[in-house]
SERO-698344 format. One record per residue: residue number from 1; residue in one letter; chain; x, y, z of N, C-alpha, C in turn. Coordinates in steps of 0.1 Angstrom, whole numbers, plus 5000, padded with zeros to 4 digits. Example, Ala and Ser with C-alpha at 12.3 -4.5 7.8 and 13.67 -1.06 7.14 Angstrom:
# SERO-698344
seq=1	type=A	mol=A	n_east=5132	n_north=4943	n_up=5078	ca_east=5123	ca_north=4955	ca_up=5078	c_east=5132	c_north=4967	c_up=5078
seq=2	type=S	mol=A	n_east=5128	n_north=4978	n_up=5071	ca_east=5137	ca_north=4989	ca_up=5071	c_east=5129	c_north=5000	c_up=5079
END
This chain:
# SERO-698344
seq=1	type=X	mol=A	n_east=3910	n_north=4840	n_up=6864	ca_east=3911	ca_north=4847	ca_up=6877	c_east=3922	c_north=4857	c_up=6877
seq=2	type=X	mol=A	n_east=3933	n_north=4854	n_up=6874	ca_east=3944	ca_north=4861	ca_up=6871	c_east=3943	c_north=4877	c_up=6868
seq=3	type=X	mol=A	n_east=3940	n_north=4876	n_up=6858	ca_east=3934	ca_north=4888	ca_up=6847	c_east=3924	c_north=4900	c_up=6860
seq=4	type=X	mol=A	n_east=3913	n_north=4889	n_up=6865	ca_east=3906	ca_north=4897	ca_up=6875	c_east=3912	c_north=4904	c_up=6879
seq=5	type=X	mol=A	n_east=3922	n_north=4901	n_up=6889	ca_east=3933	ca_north=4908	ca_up=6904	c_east=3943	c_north=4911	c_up=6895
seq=6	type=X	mol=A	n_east=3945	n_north=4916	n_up=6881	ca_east=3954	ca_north=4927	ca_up=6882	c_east=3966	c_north=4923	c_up=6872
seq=7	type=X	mol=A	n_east=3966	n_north=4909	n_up=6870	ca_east=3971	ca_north=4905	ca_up=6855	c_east=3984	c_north=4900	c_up=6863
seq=8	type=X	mol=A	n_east=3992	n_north=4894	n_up=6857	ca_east=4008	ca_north=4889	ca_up=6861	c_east=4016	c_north=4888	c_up=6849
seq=9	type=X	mol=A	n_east=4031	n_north=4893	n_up=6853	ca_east=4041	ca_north=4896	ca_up=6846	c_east=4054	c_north=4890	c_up=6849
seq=10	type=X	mol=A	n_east=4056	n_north=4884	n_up=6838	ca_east=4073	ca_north=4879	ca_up=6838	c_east=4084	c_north=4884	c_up=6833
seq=11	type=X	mol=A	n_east=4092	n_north=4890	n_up=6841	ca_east=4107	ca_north=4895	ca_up=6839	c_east=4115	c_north=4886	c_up=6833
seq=12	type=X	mol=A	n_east=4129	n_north=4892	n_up=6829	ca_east=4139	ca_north=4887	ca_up=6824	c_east=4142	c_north=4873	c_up=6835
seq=13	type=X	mol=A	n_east=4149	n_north=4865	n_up=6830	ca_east=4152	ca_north=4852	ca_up=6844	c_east=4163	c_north=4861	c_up=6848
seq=14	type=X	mol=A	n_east=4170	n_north=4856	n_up=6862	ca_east=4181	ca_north=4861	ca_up=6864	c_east=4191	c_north=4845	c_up=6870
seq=15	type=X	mol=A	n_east=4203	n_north=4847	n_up=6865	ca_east=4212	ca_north=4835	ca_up=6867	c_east=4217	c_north=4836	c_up=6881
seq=16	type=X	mol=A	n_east=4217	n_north=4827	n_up=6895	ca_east=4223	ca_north=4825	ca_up=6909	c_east=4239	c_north=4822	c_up=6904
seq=17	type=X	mol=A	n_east=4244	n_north=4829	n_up=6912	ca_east=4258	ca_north=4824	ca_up=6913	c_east=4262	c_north=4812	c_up=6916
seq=18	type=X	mol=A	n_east=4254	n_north=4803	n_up=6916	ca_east=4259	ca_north=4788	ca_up=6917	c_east=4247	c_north=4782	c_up=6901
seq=19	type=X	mol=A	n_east=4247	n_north=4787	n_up=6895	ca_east=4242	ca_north=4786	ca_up=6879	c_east=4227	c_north=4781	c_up=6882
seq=20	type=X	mol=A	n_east=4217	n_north=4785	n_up=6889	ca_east=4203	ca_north=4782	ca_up=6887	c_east=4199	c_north=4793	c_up=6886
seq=21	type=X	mol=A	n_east=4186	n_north=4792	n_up=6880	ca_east=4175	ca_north=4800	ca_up=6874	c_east=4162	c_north=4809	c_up=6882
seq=22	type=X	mol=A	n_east=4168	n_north=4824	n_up=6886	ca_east=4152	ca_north=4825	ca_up=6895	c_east=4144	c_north=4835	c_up=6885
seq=23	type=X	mol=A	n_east=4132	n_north=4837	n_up=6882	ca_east=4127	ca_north=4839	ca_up=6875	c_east=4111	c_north=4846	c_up=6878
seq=24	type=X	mol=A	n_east=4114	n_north=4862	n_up=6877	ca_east=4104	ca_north=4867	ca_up=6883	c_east=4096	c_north=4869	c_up=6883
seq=25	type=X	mol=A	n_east=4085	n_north=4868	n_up=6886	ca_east=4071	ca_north=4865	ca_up=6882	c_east=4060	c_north=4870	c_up=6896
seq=26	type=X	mol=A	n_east=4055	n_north=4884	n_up=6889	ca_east=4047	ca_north=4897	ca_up=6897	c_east=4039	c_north=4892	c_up=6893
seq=27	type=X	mol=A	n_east=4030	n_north=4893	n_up=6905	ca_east=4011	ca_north=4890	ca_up=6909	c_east=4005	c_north=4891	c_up=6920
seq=28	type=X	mol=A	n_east=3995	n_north=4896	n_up=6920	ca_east=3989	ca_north=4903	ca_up=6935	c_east=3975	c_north=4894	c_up=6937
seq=29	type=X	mol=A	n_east=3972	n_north=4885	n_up=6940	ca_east=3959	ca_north=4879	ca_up=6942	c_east=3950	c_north=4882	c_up=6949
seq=30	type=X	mol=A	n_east=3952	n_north=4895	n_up=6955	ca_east=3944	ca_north=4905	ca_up=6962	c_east=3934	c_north=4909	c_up=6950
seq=31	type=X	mol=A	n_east=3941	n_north=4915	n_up=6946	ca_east=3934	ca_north=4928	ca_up=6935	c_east=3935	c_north=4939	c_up=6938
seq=32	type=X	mol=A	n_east=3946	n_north=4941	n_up=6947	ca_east=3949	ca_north=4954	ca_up=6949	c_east=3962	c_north=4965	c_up=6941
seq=33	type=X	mol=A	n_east=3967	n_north=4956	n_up=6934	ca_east=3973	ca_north=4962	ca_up=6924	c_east=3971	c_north=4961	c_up=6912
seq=34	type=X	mol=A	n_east=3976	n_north=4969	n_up=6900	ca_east=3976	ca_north=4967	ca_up=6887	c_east=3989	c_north=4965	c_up=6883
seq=35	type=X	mol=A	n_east=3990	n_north=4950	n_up=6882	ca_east=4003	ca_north=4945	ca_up=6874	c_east=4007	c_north=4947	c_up=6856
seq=36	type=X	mol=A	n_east=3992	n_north=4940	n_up=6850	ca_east=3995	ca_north=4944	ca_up=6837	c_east=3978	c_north=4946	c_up=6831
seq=37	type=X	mol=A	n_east=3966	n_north=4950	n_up=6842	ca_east=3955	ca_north=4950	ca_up=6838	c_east=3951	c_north=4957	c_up=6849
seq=38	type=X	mol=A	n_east=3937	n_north=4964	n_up=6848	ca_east=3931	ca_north=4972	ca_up=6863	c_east=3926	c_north=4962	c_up=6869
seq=39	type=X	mol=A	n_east=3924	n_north=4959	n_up=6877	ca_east=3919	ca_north=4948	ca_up=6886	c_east=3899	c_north=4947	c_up=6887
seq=40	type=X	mol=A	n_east=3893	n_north=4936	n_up=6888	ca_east=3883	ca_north=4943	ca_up=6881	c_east=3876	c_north=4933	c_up=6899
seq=41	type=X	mol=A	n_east=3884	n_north=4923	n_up=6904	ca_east=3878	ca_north=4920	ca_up=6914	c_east=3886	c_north=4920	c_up=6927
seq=42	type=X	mol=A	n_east=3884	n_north=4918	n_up=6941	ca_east=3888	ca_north=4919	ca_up=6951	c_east=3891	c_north=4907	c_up=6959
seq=43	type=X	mol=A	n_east=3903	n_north=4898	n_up=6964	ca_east=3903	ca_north=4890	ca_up=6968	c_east=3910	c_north=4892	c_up=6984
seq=44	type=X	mol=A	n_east=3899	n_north=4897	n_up=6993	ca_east=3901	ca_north=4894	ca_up=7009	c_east=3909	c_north=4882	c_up=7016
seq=45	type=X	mol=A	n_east=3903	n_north=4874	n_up=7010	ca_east=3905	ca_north=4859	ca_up=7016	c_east=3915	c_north=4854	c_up=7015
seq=46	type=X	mol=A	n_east=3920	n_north=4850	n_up=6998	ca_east=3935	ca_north=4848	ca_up=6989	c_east=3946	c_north=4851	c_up=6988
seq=47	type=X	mol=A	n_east=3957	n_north=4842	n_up=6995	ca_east=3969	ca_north=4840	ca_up=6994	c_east=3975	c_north=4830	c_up=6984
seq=48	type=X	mol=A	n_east=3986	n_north=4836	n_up=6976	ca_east=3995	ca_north=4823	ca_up=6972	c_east=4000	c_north=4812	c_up=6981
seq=49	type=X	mol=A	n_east=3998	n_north=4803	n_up=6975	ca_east=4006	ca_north=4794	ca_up=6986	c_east=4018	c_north=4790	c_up=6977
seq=50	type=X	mol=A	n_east=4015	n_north=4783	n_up=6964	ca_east=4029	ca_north=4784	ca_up=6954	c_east=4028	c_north=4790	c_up=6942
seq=51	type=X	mol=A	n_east=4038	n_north=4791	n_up=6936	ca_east=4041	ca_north=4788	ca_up=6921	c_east=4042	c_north=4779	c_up=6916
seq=52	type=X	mol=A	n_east=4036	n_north=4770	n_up=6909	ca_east=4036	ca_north=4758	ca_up=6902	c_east=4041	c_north=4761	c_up=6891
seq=53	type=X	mol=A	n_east=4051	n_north=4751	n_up=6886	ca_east=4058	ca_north=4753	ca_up=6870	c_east=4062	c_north=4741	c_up=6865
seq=54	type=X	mol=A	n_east=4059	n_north=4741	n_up=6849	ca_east=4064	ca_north=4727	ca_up=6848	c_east=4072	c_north=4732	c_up=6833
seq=55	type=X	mol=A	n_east=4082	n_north=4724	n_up=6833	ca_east=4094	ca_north=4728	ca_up=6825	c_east=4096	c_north=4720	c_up=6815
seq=56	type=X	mol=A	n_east=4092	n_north=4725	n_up=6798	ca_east=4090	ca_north=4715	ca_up=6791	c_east=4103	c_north=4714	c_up=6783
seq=57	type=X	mol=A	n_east=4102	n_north=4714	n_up=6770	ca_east=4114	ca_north=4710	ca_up=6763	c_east=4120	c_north=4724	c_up=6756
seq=58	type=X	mol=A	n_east=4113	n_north=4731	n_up=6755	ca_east=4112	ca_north=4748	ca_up=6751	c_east=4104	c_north=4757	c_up=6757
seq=59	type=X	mol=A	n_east=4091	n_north=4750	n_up=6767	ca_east=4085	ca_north=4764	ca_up=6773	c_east=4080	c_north=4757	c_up=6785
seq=60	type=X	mol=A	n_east=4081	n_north=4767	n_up=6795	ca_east=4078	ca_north=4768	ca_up=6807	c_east=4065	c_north=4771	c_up=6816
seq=61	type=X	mol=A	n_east=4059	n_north=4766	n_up=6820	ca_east=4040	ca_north=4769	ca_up=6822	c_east=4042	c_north=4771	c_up=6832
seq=62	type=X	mol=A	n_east=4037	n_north=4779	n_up=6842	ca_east=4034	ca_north=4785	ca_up=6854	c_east=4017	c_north=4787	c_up=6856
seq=63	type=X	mol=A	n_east=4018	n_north=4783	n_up=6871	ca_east=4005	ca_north=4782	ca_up=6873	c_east=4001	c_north=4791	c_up=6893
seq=64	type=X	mol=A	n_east=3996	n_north=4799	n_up=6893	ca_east=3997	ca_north=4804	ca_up=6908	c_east=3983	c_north=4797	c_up=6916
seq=65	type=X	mol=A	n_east=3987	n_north=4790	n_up=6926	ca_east=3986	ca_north=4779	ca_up=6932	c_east=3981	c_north=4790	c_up=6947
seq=66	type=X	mol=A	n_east=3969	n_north=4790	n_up=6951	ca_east=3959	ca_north=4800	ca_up=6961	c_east=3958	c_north=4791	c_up=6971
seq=67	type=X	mol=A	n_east=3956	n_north=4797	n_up=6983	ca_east=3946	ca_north=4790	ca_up=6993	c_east=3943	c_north=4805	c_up=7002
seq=68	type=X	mol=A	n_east=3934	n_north=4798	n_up=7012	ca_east=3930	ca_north=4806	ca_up=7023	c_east=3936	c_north=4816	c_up=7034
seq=69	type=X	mol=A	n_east=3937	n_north=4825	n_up=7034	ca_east=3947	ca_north=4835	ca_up=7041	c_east=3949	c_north=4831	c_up=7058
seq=70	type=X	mol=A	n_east=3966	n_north=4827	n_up=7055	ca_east=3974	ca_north=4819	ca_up=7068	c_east=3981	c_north=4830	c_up=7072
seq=71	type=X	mol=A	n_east=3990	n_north=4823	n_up=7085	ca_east=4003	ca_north=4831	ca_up=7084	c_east=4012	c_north=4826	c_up=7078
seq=72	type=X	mol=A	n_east=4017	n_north=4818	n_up=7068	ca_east=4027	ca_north=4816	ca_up=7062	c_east=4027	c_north=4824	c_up=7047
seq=73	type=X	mol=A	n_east=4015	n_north=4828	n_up=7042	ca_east=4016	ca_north=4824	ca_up=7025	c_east=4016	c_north=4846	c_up=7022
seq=74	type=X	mol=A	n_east=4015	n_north=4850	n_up=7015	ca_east=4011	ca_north=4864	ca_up=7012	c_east=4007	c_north=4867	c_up=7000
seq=75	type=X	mol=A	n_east=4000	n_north=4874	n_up=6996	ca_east=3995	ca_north=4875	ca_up=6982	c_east=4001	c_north=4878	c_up=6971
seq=76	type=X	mol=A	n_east=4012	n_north=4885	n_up=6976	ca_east=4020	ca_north=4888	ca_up=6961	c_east=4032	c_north=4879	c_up=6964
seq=77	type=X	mol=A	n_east=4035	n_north=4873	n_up=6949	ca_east=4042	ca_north=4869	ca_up=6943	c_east=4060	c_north=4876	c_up=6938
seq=78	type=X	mol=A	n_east=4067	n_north=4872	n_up=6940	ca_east=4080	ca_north=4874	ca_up=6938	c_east=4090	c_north=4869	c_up=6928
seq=79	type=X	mol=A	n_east=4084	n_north=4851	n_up=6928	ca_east=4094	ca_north=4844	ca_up=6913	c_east=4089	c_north=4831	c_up=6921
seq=80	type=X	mol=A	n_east=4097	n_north=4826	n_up=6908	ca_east=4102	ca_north=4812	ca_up=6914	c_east=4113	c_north=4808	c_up=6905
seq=81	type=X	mol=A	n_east=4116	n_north=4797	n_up=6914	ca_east=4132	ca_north=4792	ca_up=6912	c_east=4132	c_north=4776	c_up=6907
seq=82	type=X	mol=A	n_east=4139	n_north=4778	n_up=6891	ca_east=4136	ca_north=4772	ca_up=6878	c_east=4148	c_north=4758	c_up=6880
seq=83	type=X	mol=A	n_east=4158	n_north=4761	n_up=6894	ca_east=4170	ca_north=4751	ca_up=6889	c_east=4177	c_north=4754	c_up=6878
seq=84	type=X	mol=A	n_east=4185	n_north=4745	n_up=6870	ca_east=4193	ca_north=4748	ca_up=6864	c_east=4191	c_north=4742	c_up=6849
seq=85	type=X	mol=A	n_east=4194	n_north=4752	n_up=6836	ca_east=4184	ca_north=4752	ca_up=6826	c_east=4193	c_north=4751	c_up=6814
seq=86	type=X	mol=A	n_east=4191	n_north=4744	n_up=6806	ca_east=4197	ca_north=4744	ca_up=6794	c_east=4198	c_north=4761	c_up=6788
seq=87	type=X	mol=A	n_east=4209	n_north=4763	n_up=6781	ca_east=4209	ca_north=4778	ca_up=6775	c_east=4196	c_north=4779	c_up=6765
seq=88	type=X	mol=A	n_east=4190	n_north=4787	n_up=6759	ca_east=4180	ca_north=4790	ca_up=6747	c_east=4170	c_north=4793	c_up=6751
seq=89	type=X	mol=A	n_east=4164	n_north=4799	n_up=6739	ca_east=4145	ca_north=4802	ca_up=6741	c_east=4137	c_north=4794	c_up=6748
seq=90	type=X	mol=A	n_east=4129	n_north=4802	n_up=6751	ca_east=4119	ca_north=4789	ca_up=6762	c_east=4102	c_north=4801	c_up=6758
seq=91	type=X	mol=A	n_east=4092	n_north=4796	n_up=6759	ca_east=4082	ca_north=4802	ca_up=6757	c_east=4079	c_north=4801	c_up=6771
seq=92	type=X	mol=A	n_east=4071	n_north=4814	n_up=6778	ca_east=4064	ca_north=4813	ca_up=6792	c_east=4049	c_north=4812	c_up=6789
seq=93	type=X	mol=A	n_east=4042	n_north=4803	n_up=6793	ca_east=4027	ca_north=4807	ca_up=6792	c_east=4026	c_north=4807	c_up=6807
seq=94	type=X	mol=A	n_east=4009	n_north=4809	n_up=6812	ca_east=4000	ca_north=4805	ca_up=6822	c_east=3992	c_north=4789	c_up=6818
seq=95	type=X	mol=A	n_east=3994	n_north=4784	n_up=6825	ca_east=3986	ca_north=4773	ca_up=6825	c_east=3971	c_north=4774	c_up=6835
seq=96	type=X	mol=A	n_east=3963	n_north=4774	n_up=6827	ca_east=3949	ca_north=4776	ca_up=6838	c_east=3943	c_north=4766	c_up=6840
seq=97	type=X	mol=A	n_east=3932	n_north=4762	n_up=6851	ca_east=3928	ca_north=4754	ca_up=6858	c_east=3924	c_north=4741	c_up=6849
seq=98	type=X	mol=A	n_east=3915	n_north=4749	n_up=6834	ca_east=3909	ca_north=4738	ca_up=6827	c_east=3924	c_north=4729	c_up=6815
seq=99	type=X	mol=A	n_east=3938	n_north=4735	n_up=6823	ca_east=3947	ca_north=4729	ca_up=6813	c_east=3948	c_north=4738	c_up=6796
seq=100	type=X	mol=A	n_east=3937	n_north=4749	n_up=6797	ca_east=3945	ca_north=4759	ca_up=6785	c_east=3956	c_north=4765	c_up=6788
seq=101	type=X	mol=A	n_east=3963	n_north=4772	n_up=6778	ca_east=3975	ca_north=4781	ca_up=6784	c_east=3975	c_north=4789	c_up=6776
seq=102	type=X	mol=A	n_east=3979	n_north=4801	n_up=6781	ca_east=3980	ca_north=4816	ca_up=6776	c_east=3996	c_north=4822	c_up=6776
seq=103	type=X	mol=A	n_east=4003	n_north=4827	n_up=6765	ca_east=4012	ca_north=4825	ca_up=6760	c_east=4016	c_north=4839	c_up=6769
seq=104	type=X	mol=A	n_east=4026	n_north=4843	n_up=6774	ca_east=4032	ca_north=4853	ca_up=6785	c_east=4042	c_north=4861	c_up=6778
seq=105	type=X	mol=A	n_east=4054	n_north=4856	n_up=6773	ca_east=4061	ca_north=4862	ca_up=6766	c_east=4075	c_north=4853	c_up=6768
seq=106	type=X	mol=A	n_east=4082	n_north=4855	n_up=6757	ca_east=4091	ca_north=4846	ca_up=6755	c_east=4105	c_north=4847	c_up=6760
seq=107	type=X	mol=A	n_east=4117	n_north=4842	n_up=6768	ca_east=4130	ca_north=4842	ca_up=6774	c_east=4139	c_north=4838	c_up=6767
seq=108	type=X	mol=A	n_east=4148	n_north=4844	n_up=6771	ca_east=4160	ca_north=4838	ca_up=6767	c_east=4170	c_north=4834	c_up=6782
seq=109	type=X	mol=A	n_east=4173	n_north=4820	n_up=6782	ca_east=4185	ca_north=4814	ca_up=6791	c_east=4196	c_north=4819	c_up=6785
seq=110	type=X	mol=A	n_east=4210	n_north=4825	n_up=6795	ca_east=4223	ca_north=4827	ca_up=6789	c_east=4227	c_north=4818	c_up=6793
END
């Protein structure tokens, strides 16, 4: 679904002044923008509700977590916030619904 509405992109992490990890991560579940693909479908209805991430021993999976358009939630995406991370490489994938994962591009923790 991702890919449909316009693809998502991971930036450099950036370090908080009290040493955690926020880590930015662009995506429009509308489909009204082109993140890192043309958008090929339209999502009226779809908001984020989170970013799901699970933080392994070297790479980091992210998952964007939808529901039904509230007032709390909005469709684009901004980051999410990793806590506090061992220094070194870490691989970013997507994790998708059936538990494949697609490799995003790789970070470095300072």
């Amino acid at each position: 679904m991702i890919q449909s509405v316009g693809g998502l992109r991971v930036d450099n992490p950036v370090t908080q002044t009290d040493g955690t990890i926020f880590l930015p991560v662009i995506c429009n579940v509308s489909g009204l923008d082109t993140v890192t693909v043309k958008p090929t479908m339209l999502n009226s209805a779809l908001v984020v509700r989170k970013i799901a991430t699970k933080c392994r021993k070297d790479s980091i999976q992210l998952q964007i977590v939808t529901c039904v358009v509230d007032n709390k939630h909005t469709s684009i995406t901004k980051g999410v916030y990793l806590g506090r991370m061992k220094k070194g490489s870490y691989l970013v994938q997507y994790l998708n619904p059936d538990g494949s994962v697609v490799k995003l591009r790789e970070i470095e923790i300072k």
